[in-house]
BAKEMAR-162188 format. One record per residue (C-alpha): residue in one letter; residue number from 1; z, y, x. Coordinates in steps of 0.5 Angstrom, whole numbers, plus 500, padded with zeros to 3 digits. Layout:
<rs>
r code:a; pos:NUM; up:Z; north:Y; east:X
...
</rs>
This chain:
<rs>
r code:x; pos:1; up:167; north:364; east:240
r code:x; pos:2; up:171; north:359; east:243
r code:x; pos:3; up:170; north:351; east:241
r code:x; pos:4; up:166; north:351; east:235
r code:x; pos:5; up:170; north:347; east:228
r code:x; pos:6; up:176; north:344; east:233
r code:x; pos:7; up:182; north:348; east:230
r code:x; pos:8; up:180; north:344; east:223
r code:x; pos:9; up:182; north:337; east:227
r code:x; pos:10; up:189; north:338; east:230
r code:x; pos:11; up:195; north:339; east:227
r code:x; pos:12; up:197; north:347; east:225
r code:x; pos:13; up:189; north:348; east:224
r code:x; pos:14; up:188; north:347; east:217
r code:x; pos:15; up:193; north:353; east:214
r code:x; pos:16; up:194; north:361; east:216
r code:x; pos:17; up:201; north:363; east:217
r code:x; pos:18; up:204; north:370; east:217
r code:x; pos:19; up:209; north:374; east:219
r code:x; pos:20; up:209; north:374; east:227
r code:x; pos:21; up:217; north:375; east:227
r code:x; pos:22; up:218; north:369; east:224
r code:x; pos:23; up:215; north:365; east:230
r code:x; pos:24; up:222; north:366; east:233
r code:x; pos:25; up:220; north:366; east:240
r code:x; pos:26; up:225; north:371; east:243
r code:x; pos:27; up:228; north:366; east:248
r code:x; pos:28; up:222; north:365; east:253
r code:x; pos:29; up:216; north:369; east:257
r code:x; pos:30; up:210; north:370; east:252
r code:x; pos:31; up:204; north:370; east:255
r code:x; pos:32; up:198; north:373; east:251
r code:x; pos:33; up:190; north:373; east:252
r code:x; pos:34; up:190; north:380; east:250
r code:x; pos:35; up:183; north:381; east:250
r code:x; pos:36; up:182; north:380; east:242
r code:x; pos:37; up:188; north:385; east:241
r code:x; pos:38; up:185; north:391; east:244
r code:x; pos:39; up:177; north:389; east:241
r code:x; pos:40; up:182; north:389; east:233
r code:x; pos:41; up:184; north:394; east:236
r code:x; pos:42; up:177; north:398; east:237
r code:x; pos:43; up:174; north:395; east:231
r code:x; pos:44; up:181; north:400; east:226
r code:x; pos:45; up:178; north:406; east:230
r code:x; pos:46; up:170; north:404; east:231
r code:x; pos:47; up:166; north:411; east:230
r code:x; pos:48; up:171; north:414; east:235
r code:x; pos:49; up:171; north:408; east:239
r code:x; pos:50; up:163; north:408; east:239
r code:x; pos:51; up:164; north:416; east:240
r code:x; pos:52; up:168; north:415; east:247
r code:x; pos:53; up:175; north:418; east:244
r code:x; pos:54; up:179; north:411; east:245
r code:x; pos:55; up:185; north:414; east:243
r code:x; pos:56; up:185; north:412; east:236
r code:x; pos:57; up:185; north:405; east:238
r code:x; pos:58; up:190; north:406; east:244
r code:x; pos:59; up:195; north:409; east:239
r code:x; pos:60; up:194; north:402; east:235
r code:x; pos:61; up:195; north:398; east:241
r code:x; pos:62; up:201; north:401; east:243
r code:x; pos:63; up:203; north:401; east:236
r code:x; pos:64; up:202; north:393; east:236
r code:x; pos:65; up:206; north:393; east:243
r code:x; pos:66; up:212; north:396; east:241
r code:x; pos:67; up:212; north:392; east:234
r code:x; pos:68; up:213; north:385; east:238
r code:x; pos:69; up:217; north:388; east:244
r code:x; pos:70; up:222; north:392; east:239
r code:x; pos:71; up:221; north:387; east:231
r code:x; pos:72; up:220; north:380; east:235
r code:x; pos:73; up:223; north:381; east:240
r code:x; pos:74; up:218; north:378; east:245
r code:x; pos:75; up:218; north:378; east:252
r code:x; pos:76; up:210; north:378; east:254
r code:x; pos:77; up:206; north:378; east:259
r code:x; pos:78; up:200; north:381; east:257
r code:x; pos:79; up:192; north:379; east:261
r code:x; pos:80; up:187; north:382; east:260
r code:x; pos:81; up:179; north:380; east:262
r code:x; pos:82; up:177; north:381; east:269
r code:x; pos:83; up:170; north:380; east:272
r code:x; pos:84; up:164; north:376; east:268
r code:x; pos:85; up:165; north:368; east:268
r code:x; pos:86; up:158; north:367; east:270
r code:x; pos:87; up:158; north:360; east:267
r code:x; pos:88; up:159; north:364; east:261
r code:x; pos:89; up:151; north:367; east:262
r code:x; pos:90; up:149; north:364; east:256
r code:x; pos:91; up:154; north:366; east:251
r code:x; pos:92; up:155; north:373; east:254
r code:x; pos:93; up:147; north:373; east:253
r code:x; pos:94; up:148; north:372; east:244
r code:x; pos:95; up:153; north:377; east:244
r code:x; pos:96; up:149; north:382; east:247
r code:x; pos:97; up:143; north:380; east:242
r code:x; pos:98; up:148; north:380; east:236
r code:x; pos:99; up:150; north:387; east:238
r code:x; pos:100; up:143; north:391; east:240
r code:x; pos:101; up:141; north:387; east:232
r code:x; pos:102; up:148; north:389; east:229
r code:x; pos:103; up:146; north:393; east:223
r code:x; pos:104; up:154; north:396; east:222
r code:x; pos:105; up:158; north:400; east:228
r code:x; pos:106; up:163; north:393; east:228
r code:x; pos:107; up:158; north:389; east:230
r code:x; pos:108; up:158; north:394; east:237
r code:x; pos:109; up:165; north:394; east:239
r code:x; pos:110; up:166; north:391; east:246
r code:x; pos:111; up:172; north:391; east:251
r code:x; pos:112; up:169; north:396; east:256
r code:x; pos:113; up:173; north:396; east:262
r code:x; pos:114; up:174; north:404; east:261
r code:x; pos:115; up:178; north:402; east:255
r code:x; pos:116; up:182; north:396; east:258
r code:x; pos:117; up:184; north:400; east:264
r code:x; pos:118; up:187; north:405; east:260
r code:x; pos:119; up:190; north:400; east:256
r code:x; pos:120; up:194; north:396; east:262
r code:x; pos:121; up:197; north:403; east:264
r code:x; pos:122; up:199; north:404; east:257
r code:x; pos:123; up:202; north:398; east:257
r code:x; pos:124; up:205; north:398; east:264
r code:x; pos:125; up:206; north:404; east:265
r code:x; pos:126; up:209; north:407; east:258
r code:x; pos:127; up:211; north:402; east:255
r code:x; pos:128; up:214; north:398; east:262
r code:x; pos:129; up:212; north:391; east:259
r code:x; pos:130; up:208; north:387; east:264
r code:x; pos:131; up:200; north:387; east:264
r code:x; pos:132; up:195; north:384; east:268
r code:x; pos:133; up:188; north:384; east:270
r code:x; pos:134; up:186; north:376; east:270
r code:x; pos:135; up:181; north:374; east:275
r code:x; pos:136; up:176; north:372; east:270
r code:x; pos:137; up:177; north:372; east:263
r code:x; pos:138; up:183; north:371; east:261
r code:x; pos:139; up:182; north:364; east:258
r code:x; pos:140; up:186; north:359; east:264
r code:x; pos:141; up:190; north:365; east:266
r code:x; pos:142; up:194; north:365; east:260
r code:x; pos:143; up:193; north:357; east:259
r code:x; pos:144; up:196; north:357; east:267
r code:x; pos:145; up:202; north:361; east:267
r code:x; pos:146; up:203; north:356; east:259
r code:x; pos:147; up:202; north:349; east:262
r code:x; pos:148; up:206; north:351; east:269
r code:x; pos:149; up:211; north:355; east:265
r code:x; pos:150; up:212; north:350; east:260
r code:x; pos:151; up:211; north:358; east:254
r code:x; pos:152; up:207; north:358; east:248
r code:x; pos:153; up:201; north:362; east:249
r code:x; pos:154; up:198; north:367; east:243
r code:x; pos:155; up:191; north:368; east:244
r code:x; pos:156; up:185; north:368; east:240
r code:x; pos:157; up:181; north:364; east:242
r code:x; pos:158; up:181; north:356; east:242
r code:x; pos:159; up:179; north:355; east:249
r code:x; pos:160; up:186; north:355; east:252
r code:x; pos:161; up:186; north:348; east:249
r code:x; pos:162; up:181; north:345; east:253
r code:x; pos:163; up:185; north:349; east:259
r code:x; pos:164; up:191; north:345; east:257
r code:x; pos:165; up:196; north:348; east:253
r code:x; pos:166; up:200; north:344; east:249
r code:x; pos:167; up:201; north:349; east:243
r code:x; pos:168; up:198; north:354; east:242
r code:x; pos:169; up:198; north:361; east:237
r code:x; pos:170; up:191; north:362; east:235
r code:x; pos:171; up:191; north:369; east:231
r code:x; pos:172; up:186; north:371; east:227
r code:x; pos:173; up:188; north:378; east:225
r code:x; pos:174; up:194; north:382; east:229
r code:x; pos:175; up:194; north:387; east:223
r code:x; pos:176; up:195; north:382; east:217
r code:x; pos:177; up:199; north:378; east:222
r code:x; pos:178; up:194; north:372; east:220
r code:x; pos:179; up:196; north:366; east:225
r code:x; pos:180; up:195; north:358; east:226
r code:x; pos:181; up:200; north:355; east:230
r code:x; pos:182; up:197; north:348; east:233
r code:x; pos:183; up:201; north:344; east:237
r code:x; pos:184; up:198; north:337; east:241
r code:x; pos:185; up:206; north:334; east:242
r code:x; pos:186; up:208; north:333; east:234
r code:x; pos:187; up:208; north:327; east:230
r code:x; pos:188; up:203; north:324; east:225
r code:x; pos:189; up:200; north:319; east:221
r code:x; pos:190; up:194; north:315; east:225
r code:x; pos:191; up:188; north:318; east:222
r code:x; pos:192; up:191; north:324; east:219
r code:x; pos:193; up:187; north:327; east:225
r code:x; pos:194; up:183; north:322; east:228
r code:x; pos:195; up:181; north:328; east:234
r code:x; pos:196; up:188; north:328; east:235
r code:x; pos:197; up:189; north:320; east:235
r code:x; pos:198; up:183; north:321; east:241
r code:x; pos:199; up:187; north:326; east:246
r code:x; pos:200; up:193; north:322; east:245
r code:x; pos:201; up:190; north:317; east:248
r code:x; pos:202; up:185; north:320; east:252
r code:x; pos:203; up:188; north:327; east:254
r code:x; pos:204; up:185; north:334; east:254
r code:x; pos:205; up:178; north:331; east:257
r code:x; pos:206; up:177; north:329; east:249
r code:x; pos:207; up:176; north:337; east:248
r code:x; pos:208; up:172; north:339; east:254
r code:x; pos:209; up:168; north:333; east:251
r code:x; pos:210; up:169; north:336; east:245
r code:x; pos:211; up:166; north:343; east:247
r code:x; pos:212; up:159; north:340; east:250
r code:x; pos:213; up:157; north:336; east:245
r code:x; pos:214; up:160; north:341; east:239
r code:x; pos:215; up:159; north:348; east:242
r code:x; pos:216; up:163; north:354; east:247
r code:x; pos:217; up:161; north:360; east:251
r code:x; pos:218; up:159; north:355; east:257
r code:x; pos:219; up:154; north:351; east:252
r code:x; pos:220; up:146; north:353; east:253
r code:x; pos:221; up:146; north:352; east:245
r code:x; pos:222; up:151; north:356; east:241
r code:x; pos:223; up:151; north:349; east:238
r code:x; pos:224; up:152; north:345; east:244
r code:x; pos:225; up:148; north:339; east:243
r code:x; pos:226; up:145; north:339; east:237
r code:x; pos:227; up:145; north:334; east:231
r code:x; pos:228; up:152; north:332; east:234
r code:x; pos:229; up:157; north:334; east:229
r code:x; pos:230; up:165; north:331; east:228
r code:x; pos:231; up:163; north:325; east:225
r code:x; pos:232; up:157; north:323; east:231
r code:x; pos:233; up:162; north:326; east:236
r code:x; pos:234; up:168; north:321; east:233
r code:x; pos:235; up:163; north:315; east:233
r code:x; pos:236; up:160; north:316; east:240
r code:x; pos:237; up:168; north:317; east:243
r code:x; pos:238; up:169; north:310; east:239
r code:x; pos:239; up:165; north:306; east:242
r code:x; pos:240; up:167; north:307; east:249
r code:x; pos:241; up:169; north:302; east:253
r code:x; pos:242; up:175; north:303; east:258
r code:x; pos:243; up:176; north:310; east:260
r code:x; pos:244; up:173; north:316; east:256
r code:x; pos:245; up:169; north:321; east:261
r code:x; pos:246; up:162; north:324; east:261
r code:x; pos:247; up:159; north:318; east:264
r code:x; pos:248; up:162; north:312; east:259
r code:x; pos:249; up:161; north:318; east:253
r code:x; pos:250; up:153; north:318; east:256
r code:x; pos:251; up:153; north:311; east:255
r code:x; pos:252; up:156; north:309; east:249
r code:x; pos:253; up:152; north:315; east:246
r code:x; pos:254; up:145; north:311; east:249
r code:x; pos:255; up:148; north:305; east:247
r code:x; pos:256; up:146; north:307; east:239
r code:x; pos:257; up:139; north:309; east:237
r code:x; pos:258; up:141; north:314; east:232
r code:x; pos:259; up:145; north:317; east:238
r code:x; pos:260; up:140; north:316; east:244
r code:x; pos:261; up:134; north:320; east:239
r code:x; pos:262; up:139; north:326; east:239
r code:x; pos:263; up:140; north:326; east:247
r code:x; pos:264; up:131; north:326; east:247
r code:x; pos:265; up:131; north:331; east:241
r code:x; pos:266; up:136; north:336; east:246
r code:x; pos:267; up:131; north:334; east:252
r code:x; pos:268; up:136; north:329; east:255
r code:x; pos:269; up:131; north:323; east:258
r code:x; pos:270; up:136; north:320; east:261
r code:x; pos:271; up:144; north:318; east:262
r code:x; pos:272; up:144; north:321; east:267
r code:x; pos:273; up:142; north:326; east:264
r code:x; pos:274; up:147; north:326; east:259
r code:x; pos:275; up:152; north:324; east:264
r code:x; pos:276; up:150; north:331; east:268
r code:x; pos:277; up:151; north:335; east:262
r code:x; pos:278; up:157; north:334; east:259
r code:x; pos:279; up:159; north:333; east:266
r code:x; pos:280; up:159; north:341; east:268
r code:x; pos:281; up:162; north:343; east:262
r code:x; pos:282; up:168; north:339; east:264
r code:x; pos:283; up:168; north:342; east:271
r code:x; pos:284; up:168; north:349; east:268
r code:x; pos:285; up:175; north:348; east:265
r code:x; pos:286; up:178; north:344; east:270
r code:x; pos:287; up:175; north:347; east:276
r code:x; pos:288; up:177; north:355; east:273
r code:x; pos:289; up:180; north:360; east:279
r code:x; pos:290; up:185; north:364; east:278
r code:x; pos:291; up:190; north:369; east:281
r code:x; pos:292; up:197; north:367; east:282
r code:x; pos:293; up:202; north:372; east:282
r code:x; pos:294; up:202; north:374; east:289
r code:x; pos:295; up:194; north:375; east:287
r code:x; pos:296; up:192; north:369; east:291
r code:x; pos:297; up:185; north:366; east:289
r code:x; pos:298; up:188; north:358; east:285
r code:x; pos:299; up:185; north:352; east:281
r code:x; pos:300; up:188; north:350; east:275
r code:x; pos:301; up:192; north:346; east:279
r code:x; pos:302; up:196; north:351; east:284
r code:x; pos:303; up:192; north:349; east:289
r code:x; pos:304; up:189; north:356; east:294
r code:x; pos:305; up:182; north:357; east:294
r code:x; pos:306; up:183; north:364; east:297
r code:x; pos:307; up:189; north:368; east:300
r code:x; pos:308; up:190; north:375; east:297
r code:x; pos:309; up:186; north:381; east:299
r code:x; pos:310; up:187; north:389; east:298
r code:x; pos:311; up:182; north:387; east:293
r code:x; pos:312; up:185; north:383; east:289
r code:x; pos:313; up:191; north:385; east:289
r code:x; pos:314; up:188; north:392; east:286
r code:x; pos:315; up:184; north:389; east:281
r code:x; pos:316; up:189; north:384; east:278
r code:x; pos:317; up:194; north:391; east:279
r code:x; pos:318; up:188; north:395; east:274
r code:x; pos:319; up:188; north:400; east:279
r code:x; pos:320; up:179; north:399; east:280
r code:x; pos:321; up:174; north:397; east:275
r code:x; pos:322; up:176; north:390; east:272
r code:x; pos:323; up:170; north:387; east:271
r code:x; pos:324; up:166; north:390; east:278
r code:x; pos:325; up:173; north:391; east:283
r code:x; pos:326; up:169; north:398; east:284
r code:x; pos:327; up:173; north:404; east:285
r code:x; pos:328; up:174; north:408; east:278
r code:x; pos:329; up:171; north:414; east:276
r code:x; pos:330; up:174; north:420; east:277
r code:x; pos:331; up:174; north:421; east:270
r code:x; pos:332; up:178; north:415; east:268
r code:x; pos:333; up:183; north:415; east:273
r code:x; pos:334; up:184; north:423; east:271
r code:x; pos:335; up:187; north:418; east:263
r code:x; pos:336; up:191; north:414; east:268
</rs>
């Protein structure tokens, strides 16, 4: 789902542009969270897909690949979801329940990790574009190889901010070639973007901020907190004295009455309680795990958590099931 209403107040968040060969990024890497990609992908060809013939969906893949290899002449860098990020429980949850209730066969689709192994053959094999499985979602994989690369990601989804990229490509649709284009590094007048006003003062803290309070796949509730919207959020944050982190917002938002009935209707007693909260869903950004290119285990910010291992370098190969690092089954590995 991503962040919920955060696009709207940064720069590039309020209009669609279109025509990806108009982006003009042939000189560097493109890094691409591919995920949203395949699942457009299944959705042109859902009957067949939901069927199991992933073929369809594949051919559009592979079709899509080529366009921006050989018309926009990007030089990508494909990732792809691996195994589940089990802070990401709560979200994994709702979309469970949307698709069991969902009442047309789009309301079904989901990447499965049959499909995303083809497709990371296709694309390495086939197509000869490089094409990795991430550790985890593809997320902060993409946002790490942006921030320390200094590239421009494509995605679509909005969390790649609050992992820290700097400027973003946030598509909509792959095939309208719908996009927006948010960039935390222009110029604006002060008040035209008063989050944006806020991160340039504060850094990208203000957005895993954003996140808890507002609502994204790490949040108990789709909404975060419930009774926070842009205006309490921005109220809260104002009223902070000295340095802006979950313990400082957790104060400034008992310091208001209004504020403090909205901590209590969430079943938050306490600052502390607030503080913990918020807390956690920054740690969740900022503490992500990775792999490097080598398939060392890394944070976010290069440090080594765990050296390679036959394992992950198989599984960020795609060469075991992306989500369970089990072998294949003989029948995937028969379309591989």
């Amino acid at each position: 789902m991503g962040i919920s209403d955060l696009l709207p107040h940064l720069p590039g968040g309020k209009s669609y542009l279109q025509d990806f060969y108009e982006l003009r990024m042939e000189q560097n890497a493109v890094p691409i969270d591919a995920a949203g990609l395949l699942w457009q992908c299944a959705l042109m060809h859902s009957s067949e897909y939901l069927s199991g013939n992933l073929l369809p969906a594949l051919i559009e893949w592979t079709q899509h690949l080529n366009y921006f290899r050989s018309i926009c002449q990007w030089k990508m860098r494909l990732y792809l979801d691996g195994m589940n990020n089990p802070h990401k429980e709560f979200e994994n949850e709702r979309r469970r329940l949307r698709r069991d209730s969902a009442e047309h066969e789009h309301g079904r689709i989901r990447n499965t990790p049959e499909y995303l192994a083809q497709a990371a053959w296709i694309a390495k094999n086939v197509l000869k574009i490089p094409c990795y499985i991430s550790k985890e979602e593809a997320d902060p994989q993409v946002a790490y190889e942006a921030v320390s690369k200094g590239l421009v990601p494509v995605t679509g989804d909005s969390d790649l901010i609050a992992y820290g990229a700097v400027k973003v490509i946030l598509v909509k649709s792959y095939s309208r070639g719908r996009y927006r284009v948010i960039d935390l590094e222009v110029d604006t007048e002060p008040g035209e973007y008063p989050l944006y006003d806020l991160y340039k003062d504060n850094g990208v803290i203000v957005f895993q901020l954003y996140a808890g309070c507002r609502g994204c796949d790490f949040t108990n509730e789709e909404c975060g907190i419930k009774g926070i919207g842009f205006t309490a959020f921005m109220t809260i944050a104002s009223a902070v004295e000295g340095d802006l982190n979950a313990l400082t917002f957790s104060k400034a938002m008992w310091s208001s009455d209004n504020t403090k009935q909205i901590a209590l209707d969430n079943q938050m007693e306490s600052v502390e309680q607030v503080e913990t909260y918020l807390q956690h869903i920054i740690n969740i950004f900022s503490d992500a795990t990775i792999y490097d290119e080598q398939s060392n285990t890394i944070t976010m910010k290069g440090m080594t958590v765990e050296e390679a291992t036959d394992a992950s370098k198989q599984h960020m190969a795609g060469l075991v099931n992306t989500r369970t690092q089990d072998p294949h089954t003989v029948e995937v590995m028969d379309k591989m």
